[in-house]
C-alpha positions in Angstrom: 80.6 62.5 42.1 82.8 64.6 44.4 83.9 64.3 47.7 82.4 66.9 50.3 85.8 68.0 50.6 86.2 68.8 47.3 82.7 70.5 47.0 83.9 72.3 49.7 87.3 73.7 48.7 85.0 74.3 45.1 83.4 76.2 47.3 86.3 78.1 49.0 87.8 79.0 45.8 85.0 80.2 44.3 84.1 82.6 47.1 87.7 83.8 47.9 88.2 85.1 44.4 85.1 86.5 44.3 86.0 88.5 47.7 89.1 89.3 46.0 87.4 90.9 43.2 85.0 93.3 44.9 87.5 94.6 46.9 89.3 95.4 43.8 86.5 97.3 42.4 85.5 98.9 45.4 82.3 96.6 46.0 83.2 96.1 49.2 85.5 97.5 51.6 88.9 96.1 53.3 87.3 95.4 56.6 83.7 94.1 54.7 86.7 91.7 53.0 88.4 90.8 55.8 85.1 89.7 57.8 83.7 87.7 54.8 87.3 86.1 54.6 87.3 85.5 58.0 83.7 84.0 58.1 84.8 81.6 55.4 88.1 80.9 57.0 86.2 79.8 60.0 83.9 77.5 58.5 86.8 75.3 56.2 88.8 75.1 59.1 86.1 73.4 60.9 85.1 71.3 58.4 88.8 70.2 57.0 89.4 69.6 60.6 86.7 67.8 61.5 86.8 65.9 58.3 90.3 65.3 57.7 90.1 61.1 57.6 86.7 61.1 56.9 84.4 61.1 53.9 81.0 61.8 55.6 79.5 64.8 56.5 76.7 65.1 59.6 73.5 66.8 58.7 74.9 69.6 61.3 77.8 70.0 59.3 75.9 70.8 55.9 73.3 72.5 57.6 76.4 75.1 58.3 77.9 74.7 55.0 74.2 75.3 53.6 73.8 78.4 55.5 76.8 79.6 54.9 76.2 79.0 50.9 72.6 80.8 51.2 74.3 83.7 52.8 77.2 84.5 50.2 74.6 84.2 46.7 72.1 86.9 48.3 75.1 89.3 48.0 74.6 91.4 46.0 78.1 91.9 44.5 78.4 88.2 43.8 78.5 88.0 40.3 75.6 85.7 38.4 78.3 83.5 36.6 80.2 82.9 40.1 76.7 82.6 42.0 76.2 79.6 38.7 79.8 77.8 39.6 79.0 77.7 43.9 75.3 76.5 42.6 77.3 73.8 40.4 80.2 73.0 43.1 77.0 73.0 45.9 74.9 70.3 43.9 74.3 67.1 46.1 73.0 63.6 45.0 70.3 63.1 47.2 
């Protein structure tokens, strides 16, 4: 089982390179880039932050992580295999 840190920098990774790559191929445009970067930016600094000598998350926390998730796989130039990898990072045991 992963830490929530690491599901998050999955997370991070994941994303980044996929904002990376529709920029590339003209999916998206520098400034549509630059404000998902910056979105995502926002929220790992909060959470490595917040987090940095702790293990557990507060349902706030994931609630924002959650939303955050939601928001980038309904775009629609995320690609299905990346969308599979932040479903796989995103997994919880409940």
């Amino acid at each position: 089982m992963w830490d929530q840190k690491e599901r998050v920098y999955s997370i991070e990774r994941l994303t980044k390179n996929e904002f990376r790559h529709a920029l590339a191929v003209n999916l998206i445009t520098q400034e549509q880039h630059d404000k998902y970067l910056q979105e995502l930016n926002e929220l790992t600094s909060y959470i490595y932050e917040k987090y940095k000598d702790s293990l557990a998350f507060y349902d706030e926390d994931w609630i924002k992580i959650n939303d955050y998730y939601e928001k980038i796989v309904a775009l629609d130039f995320v690609r299905g295999y990346i969308k599979e990898g932040l479903e796989d990072s995103w997994l919880i045991e409940m």
